[in-house]
N, C-alpha and C positions, 0 to 999 in steps of 0.2 A: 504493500500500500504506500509506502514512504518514496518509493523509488518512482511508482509511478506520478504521485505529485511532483517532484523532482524535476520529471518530466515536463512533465503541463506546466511546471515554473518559467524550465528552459526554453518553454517554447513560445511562453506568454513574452521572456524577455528579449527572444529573437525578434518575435513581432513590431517589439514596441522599438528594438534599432531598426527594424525593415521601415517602422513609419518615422523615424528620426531622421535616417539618412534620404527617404524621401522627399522630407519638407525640409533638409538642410541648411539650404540655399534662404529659402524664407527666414526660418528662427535665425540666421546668420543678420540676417537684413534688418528686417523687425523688432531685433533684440526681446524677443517675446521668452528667450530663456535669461537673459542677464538680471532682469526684475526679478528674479524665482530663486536667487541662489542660496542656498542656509552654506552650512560648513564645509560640508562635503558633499552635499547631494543637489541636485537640482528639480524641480516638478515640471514634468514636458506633457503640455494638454493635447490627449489623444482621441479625435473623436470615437465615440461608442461603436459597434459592433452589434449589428443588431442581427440575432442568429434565427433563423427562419423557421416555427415551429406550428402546431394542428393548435386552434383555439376551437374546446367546444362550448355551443350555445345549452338558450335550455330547452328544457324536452317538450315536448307536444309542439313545434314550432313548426310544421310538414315538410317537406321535401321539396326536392326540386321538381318543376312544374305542377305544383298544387295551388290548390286555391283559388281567388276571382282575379282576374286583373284582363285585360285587354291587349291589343298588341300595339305597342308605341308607346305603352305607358310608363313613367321613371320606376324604378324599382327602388323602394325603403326610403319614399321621399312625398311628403304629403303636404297639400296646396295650403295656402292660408295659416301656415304658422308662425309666420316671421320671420324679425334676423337670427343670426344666430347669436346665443348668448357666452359669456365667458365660460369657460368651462376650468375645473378642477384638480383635471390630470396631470400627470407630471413630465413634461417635454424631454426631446432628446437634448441632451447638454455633452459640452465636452469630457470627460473624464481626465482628472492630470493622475501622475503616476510618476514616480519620484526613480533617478536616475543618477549616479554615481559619477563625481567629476572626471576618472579615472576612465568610466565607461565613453562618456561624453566626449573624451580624448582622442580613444580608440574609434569609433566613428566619424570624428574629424579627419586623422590619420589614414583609414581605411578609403574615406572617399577621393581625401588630395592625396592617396598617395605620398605621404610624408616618411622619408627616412628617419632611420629613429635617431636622437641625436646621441651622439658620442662625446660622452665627457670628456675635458683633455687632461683632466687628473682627479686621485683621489688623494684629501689631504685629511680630513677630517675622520679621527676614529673614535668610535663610539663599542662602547660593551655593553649591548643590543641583543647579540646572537649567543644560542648556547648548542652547546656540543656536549654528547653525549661521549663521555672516553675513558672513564676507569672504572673500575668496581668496587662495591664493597659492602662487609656482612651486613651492615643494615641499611632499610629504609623504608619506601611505600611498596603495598606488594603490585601496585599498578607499575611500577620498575623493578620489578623480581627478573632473571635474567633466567628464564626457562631451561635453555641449553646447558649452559655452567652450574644452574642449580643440581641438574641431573647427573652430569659427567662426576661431579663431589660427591653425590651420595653413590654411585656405582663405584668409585675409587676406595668409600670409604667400607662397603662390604667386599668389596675385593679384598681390599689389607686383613677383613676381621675374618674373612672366610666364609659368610653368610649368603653370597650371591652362589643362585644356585642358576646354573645352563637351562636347565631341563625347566625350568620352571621361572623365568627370569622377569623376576618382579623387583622393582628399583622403588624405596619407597623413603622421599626424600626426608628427613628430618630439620627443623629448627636450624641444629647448626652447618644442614649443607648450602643454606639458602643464600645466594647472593644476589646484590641489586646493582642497579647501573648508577651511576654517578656523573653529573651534567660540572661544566663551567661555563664561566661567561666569557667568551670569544671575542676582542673589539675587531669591532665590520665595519670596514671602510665606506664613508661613503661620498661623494662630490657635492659639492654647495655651490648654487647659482645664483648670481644679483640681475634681478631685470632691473633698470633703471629705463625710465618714460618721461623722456621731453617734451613739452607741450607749448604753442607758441599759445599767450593767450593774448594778442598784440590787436588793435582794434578792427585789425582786417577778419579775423576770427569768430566765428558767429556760431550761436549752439548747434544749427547742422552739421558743422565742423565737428565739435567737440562730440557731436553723441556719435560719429563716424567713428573718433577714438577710440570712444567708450565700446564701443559694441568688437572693436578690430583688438582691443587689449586684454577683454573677457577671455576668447579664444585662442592667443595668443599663451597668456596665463595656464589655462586651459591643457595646453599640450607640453611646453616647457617643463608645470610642476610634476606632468608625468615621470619624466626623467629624473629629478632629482628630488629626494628626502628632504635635502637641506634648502629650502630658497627666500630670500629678501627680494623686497619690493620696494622699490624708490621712486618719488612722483618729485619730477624736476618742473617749473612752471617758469616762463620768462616773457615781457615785452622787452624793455633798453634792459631788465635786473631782472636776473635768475634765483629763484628761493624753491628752499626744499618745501613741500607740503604734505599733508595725507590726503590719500584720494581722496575722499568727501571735496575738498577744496580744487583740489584736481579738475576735476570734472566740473562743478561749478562757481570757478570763478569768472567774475563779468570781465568782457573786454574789454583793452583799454591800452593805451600810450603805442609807443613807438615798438620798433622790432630790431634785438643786438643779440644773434644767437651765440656768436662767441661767449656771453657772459652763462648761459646754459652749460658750453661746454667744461669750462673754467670752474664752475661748480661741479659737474660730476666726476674730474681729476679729482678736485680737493675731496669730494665725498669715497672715493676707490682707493688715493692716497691713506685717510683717515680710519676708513671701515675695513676695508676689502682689497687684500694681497692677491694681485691676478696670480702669484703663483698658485695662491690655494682656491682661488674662486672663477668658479664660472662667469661671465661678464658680457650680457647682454643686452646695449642700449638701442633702447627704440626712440627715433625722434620724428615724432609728424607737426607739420607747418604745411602754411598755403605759400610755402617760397617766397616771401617778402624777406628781403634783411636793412636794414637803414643802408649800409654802403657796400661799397665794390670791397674798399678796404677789411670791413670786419670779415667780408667772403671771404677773403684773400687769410685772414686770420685762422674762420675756422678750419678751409683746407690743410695748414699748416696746423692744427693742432688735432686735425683727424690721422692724418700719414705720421707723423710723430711722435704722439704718444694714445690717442684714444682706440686708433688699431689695432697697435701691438697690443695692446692689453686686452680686446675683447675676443671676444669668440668669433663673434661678428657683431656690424652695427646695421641698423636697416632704419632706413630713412623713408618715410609715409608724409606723400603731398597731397592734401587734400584742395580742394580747390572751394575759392568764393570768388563772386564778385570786384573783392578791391584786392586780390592779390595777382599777384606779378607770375608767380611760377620761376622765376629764373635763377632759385638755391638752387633748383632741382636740377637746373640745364647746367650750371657752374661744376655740378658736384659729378655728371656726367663726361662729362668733358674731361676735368682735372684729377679726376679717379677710376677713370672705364678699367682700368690695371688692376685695382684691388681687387683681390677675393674676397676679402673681407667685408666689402662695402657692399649692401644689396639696396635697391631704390624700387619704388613703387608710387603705383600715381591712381588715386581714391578719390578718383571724381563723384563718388556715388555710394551709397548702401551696397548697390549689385554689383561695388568692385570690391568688396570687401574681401570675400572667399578669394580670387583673385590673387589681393594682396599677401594674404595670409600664406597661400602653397608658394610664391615669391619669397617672402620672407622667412620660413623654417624648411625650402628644395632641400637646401644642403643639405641639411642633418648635423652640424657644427654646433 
């Protein structure tokens, strides 16, 4: 009975990715899963299921072609009764059904096709893991060591003389009994800092911003698969870059001019202060509608991307979304003066529908 619910589980949660990865593209867009998220789990709304089954009436009600009626006449519908009135029943409605960050990842993964990413080191160890590797006379008999227990009691009527061939019954005693004995083993594991640059400069409008919002969820999303360990840093700049917590992140109003160099110069000093690229993973995302005040601070942050914000990251991916008063031409500067780098990946989010898009852009590698 256990094994066949088991079943019906795995096939209830096959169904509910078969309609995730369907409506991919949409809940990407919509951000109808980012409002929904608790800790670790998500509520993805699945419409109902309606399974087709014999409803019976009640009795004395006759048959088919029985009783008076005419030809042309409506069937189970009688003249002169009016509108119709509200009724009571219970509608079909969506059903949500709660979904695993981790699951949610792997269906990302599975539809773009995402390599899996490869740590470039482990530094961080932790005693996490246990191993089972000695023995010894006591403990719980849920660790009695079956094998060893027996080969000790057959050893110990062998010596006494009591094991008999013809009749060979092993009957273990108290003191033949041994159990397994565990320690704690430190397990390596790799730690990643995502750090998220956000222009909030007054060319920036919350279309923009919930483009972020929606491309940094998924982002998030596939990343912490890989790694145990991970930080999150929300970098925010017009002419002055300050660190914030999301909450602020996402909305703050727009306003003043645009100096992304002072973004970059802030998340040196935060990688310097926090996070040794030898031991951490390092992965900055910065989206802008490609305004910068000058030629000269471009010229800046080029030189402070190939100098030192590359060597230290994994990669950096660079998200241009587009409005109105912006320019677009970080984007064309940063093509031009970096087409060489590996490290460097670009993307252009004119839209919700380029969102997915961006995304298999920015995590192809697997880095």
């Amino acid at each position: 009975m256990a094994q066949k619910i088991d079943q019906d589980v795995a096939r209830f949660k096959n169904i509910i990715k078969g309609r995730i990865r369907k409506e991919l593209r949409k809940f990407v867009s919509t951000g109808e899963l980012v409002g929904k998220k608790g800790k670790d789990i998500i509520s993805v709304p699945i419409p109902r299921i309606s399974i087709p089954h014999f409803q019976y009436g009640e009795k004395q009600t006759g048959g088919v072609g029985q009783g008076e009626g005419g030809e042309g006449e409506n069937v189970g519908e009688k003249e002169g009764e009016g509108e119709e009135q509200a009724g009571n029943a219970p509608g079909q409605h969506a059903m949500e059904v709660e979904v695993s960050l981790e699951e949610l990842a792997e269906i990302l993964g599975d539809e773009l096709e995402l390599p899996k990413i490869e740590p470039k080191g482990y530094h961080e160890l932790l005693s996490d893991s246990v191993k089972y590797s000695g023995i010894a006379p006591t403990g719980p008999e849920s660790l009695r060591h079956f094998k060893r227990t027996f080969r000790k009691a057959l050893k110990r009527q062998l010596m006494m003389g009591t094991y008999d061939p013809k009749a060979p019954l092993v009957i273990p005693t108290h003191e033949d009994r041994v159990y397994r004995t565990w320690k704690d083993v430190p397990k390596p594991r790799s730690r990643a800092l995502i750090a998220y640059i956000l222009d909030v400069s007054g060319s920036m409008g919350n279309e923009q911003k919930e483009i972020v919002r929606l491309t940094s969820f998924w982002l998030d999303s596939w990343i912490r698969r890989h790694y145990e360990g991970l930080d999150i840093v929300y970098i925010i700049h017009d002419a002055v870059a300050r660190e914030v917590d999301r909450e602020t992140f996402f909305h703050t109003r727009e306003s003043g001019g645009t100096i992304i160099s002072s973004a970059y110069k802030l998340l040196l000093k935060i990688i310097e202060e926090k996070y040794n690229p030898d031991e951490w993973n390092i992965y900055p995302f910065q989206f802008s509608d490609g305004d910068n005040w000058s030629s000269n601070d471009t010229e800046e942050c080029i030189r402070l991307l190939q100098q030192r914000i590359l060597p230290t990251s994994n990669v950096f991916c660079y998200g241009q979304v587009e409005s109105e008063y912006g320019s677009g031409q970080f984007l064309k500067d940063i093509e031009e003066r970096l087409s060489g780098e590996d490290k460097m990946i670009t993307a252009r989010i004119p839209s919700r529908e380029a969102i997915l898009e961006a995304i298999k852009t920015f995590l192809g590698k697997g880095k």
